[in-house]
Every structure is written in structure tokens, then in C-alpha cells.
C-alpha positions as CSV (number, residue, x, y, z in Angstrom):
1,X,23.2,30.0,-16.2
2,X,23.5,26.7,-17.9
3,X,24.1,24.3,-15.4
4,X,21.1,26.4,-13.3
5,X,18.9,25.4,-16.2
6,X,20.4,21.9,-16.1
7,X,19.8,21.7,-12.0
8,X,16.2,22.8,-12.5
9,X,15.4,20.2,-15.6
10,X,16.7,17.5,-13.4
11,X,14.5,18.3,-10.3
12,X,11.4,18.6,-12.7
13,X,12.3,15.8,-15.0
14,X,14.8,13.1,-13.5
15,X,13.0,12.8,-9.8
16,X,10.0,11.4,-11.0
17,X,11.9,9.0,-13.8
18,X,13.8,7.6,-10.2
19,X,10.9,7.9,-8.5
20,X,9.1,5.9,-11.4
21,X,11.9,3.7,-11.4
22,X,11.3,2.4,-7.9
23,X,7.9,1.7,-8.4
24,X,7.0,-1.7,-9.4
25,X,5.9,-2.3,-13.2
26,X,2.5,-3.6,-11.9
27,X,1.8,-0.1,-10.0
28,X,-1.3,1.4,-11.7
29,X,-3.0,4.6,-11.1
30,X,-5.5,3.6,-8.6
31,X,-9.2,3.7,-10.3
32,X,-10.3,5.2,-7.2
33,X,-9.3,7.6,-4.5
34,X,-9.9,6.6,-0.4
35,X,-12.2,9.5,0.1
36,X,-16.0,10.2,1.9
37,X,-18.1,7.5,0.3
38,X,-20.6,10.9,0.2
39,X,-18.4,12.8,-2.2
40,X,-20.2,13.5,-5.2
41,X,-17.7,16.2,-7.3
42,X,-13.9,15.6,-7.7
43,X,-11.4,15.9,-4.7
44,X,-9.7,19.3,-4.9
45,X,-6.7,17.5,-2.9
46,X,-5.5,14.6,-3.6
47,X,-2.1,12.8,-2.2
48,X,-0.3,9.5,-4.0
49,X,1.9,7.5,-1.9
50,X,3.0,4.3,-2.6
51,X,2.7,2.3,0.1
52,X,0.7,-1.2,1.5
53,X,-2.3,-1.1,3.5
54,X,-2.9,-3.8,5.7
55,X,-5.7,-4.9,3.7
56,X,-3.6,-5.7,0.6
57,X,-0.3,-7.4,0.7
58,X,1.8,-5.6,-1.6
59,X,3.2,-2.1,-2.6
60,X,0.5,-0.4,-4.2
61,X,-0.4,3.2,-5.4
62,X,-2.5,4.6,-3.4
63,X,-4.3,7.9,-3.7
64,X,-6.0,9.5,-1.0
65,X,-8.9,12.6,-0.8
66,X,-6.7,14.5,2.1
67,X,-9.8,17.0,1.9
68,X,-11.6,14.8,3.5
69,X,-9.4,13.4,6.0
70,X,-8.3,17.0,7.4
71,X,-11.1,16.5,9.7
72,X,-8.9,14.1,11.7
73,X,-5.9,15.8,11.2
74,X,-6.6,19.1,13.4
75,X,-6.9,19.6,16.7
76,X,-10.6,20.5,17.7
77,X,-10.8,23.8,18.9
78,X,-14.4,23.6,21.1
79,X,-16.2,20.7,22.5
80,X,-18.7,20.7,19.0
81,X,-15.6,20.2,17.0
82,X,-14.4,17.4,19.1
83,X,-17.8,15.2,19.1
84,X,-17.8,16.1,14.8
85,X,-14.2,14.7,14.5
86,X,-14.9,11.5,17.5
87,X,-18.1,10.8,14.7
88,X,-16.1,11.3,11.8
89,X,-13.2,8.9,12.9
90,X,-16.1,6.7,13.8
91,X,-17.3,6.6,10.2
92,X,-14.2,6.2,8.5
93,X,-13.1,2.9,11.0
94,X,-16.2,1.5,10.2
95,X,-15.4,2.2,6.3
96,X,-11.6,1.6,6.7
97,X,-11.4,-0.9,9.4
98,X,-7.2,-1.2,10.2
99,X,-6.0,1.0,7.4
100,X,-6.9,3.8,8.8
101,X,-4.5,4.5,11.0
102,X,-1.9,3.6,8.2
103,X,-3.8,6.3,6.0
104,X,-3.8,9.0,8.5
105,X,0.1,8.2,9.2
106,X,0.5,9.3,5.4
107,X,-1.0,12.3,5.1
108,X,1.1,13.1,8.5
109,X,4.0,12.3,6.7
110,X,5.2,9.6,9.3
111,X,5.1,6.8,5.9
């Protein structure tokens, strides 16, 4: 019983104190989230990573609305769907330029 206690304190506690460990000193929480520049109430999903985007040039903190980057992430069922997602992607590069495809490889989990 003890050492399942112990097992379960360590996977709570001592992963994020390694994982906070790796993460440079400078590494804030971001002030803001890469999210729909329309969004107007809080993100109900939000993802941290740290990673670097090719607009900065070091390891960062980044935290990203995946809310409203699912869009991108499915497959479009219809023809409708496709043309929404083609002028969503559209919107995003524009907003994003090259780190978009660095963003969407996060929330695929290929970062």
C-alpha cells in the first residue's frame, strides 16, 4: 500500500519538478495564448509545450488555444467543411506566417 502511495506521489509531484528542472530559468508563463485573434472568452483548451518557433530563437513556453486549431486538425468530412478549413488555414498563415506548421506539429504530437 505504501510504496503504491509513494508511486502515485511521485507521478503527481516529482514529473513536473524534472520537467520544471529542464526548463530554462528564463521560461515564463506566456502572457498570451496563440489562439483566434476573434476569441473574446477564455480558451476551454489550452496546451503548453516548450518548444521554439521559428520566429523566436530560443526555447520558450508556449501555450496554445487547441480549440481553435481543431479546425485544421480533422479531416473534412463534405466539400463545405473542406473550403471552411482551406479559409481557416488561410487565416492563420497570414496571422502565423512559418510557425504554423511548427504549431500544428504540436498539437499532433510530432514536437
Amino acid at each position: 500500500m505504501k510504496k503504491g502511495v509513494m508511486m502515485l506521489a511521485w507521478r503527481v509531484l516529482g514529473v513536473p519538478l524534472v520537467i520544471a528542472g529542464v526548463m530554462p530559468a528564463q521560461a515564463d508563463v506566456p502572457q498570451q495564448c496563440i489562439q483566434n485573434k476573434n476569441r473574446f472568452k477564455a480558451c476551454p483548451h489550452q496546451l503548453y509545450r516548450a518548444d521554439i518557433l521559428p520566429s523566436q530563437n530560443e526555447l520558450q513556453l508556449i501555450c496554445i488555444c487547441v480549440t481553435d486549431f481543431l479546425p485544421l486538425l480533422q479531416q473534412p468530412g463534405s466539400e463545405q467543411q473542406r473550403i471552411e478549413q482551406n479559409m481557416t488555414r488561410r487565416q492563420y498563415q497570414a496571422e502565423y506566417k512559418e510557425d504554423l506548421p511548427v504549431i500544428l506539429a504540436i498539437l499532433k504530437r510530432q514536437r
